[in-house]
C-alpha positions as CSV (number, residue, x, y, z in Angstrom):
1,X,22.3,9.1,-36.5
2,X,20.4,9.9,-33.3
3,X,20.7,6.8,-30.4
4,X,17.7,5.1,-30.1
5,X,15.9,5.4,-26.3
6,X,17.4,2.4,-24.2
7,X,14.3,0.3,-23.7
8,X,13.5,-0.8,-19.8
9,X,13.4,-4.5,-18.9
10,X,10.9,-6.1,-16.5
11,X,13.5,-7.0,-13.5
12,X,11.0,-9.9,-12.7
13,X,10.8,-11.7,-16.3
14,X,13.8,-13.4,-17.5
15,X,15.4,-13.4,-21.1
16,X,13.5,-16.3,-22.3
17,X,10.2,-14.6,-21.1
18,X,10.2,-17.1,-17.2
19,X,9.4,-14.8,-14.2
20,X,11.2,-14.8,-11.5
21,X,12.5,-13.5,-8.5
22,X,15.1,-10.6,-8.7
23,X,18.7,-11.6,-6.9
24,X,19.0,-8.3,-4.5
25,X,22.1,-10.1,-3.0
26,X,24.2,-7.5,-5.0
27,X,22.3,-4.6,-3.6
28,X,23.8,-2.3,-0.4
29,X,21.3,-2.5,2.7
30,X,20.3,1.2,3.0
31,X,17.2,2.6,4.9
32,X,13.9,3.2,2.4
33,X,10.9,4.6,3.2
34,X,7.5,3.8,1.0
35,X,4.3,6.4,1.5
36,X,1.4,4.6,-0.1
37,X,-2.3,6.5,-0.3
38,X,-6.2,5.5,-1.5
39,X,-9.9,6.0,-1.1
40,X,-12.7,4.9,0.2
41,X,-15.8,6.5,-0.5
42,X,-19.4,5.8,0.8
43,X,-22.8,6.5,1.3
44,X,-24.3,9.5,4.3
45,X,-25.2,6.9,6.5
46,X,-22.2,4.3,6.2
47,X,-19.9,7.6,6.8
48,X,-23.1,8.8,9.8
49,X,-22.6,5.2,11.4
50,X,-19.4,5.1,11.7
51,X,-18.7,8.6,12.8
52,X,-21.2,7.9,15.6
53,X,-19.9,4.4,16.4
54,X,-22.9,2.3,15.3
55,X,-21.1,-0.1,13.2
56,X,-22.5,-3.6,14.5
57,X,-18.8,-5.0,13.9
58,X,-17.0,-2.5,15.9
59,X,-14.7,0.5,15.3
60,X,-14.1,-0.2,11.3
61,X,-11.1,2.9,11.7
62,X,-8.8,1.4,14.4
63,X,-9.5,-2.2,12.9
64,X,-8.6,-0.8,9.4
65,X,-5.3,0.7,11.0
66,X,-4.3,-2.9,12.6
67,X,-5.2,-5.0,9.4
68,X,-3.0,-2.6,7.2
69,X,0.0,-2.4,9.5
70,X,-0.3,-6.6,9.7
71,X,-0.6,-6.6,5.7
72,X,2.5,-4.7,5.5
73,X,4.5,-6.9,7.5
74,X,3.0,-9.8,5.2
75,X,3.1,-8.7,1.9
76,X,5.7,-11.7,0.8
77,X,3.0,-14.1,1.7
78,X,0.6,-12.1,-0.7
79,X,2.7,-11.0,-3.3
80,X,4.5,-13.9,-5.3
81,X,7.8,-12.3,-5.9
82,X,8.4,-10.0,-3.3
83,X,11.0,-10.4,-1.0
84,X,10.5,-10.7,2.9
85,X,11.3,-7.4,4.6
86,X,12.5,-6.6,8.1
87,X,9.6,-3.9,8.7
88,X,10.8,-1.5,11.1
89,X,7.4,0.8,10.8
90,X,4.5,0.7,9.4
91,X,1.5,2.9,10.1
92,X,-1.9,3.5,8.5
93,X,-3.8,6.9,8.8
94,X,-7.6,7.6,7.3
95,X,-8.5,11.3,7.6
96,X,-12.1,12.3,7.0
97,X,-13.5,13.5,4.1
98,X,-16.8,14.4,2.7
99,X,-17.2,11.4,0.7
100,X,-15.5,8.9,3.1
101,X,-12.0,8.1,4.4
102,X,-8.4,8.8,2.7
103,X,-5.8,6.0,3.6
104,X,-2.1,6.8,3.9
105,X,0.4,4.4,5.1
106,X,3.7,4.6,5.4
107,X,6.4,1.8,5.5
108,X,10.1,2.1,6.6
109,X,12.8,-1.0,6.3
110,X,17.0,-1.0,6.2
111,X,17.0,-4.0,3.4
112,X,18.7,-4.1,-0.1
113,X,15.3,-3.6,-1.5
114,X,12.3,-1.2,-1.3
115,X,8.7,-1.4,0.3
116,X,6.7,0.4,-1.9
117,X,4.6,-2.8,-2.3
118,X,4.4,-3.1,1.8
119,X,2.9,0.1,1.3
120,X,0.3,0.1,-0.8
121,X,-0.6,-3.5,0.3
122,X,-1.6,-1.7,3.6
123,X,-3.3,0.8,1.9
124,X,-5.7,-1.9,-0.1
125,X,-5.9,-4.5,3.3
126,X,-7.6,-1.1,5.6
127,X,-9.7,-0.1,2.6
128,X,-11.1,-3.5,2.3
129,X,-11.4,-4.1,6.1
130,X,-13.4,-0.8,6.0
131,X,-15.9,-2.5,3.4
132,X,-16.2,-5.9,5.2
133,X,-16.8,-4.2,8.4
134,X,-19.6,-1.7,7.0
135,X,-21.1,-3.6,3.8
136,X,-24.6,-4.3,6.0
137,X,-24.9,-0.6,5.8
138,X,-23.9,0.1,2.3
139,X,-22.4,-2.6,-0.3
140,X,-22.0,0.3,-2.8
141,X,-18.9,1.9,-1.3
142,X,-15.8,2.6,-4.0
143,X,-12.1,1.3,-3.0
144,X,-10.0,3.4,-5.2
145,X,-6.8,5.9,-5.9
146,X,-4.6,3.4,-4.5
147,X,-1.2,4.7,-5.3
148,X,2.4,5.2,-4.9
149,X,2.8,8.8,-3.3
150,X,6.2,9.0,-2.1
151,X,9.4,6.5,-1.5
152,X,13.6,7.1,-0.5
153,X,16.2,5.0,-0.6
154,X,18.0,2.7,-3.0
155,X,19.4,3.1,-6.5
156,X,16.4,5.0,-7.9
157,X,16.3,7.4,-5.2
158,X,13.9,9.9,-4.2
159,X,9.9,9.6,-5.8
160,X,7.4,11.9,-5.2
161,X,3.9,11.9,-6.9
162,X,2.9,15.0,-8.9
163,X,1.1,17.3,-6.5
């Protein structure tokens, strides 16, 4: 008889079906490392604007960089049942594109539990800083393709997205 596939439980969702907090108190403090990425895409003349530094609000690309790096050191608040973190980097890069800005940041801890969620918290707080500061010039811009691209460390080891 072949063995049935072992199913996956949620880690946060006890047996009776009650979320809760994982216990991590078990876990070995290692170092782990999240890479998080997304999108956002815009109009010719948001993109024009801010290339030439005409946004009314300021410089939405360094602000952007600040909000996400200050998101991934307060992702607990944000998220209900993540577990504080001892951030020991965090940055935030947007690169240029044709369409807009790509968002990367990257998160690095020594905890008994990951910060992929650090990650792409500070991927989605730049994206939308980028929209609040440049919405006068175009309210139609797209925040999207924010994933997971990358994390070490822990139990499960090395991920990397699909190229």
């Amino acid at each position: 008889m072949p063995s049935r596939p072992r199913r996956r439980t949620l880690s946060h969702v006890d047996p009776t079906g009650t979320v809760r907090m994982v216990d991590v108190s078990g876990k070995d403090v290692t170092a782990r490392e999240a890479v998080a990425g997304g999108r956002i895409t815009m109009s010719r003349e948001a993109i024009r604007q801010i290339r030439a530094g005409k946004i009314k609000k300021g410089d939405p690309l360094q602000t952007a960089r600040l909000a996400g790096i200050m998101a991934a050191k307060r992702t607990a608040e944000l998220i209900p049942l993540c577990h504080p973190l001892p951030i020991t980097f965090a940055d935030v890069t947007l690169t240029e594109r044709k369409d807009g800005y790509a968002i990367e940041a990257r998160v690095r801890t020594s905890a008994q539990t990951g910060v992929e969620m650090e990650a792409l918290t500070a991927v989605s707080v730049a994206a939308l800083t980028i929209y609040d500061m440049v919405k006068a010039v175009d309210k139609a811009m797209v925040i999207g393709e924010v994933r997971l691209l990358e994390k070490r460390g822990g139990r499960s080891g090395h991920y990397t997205v699909n190229p």
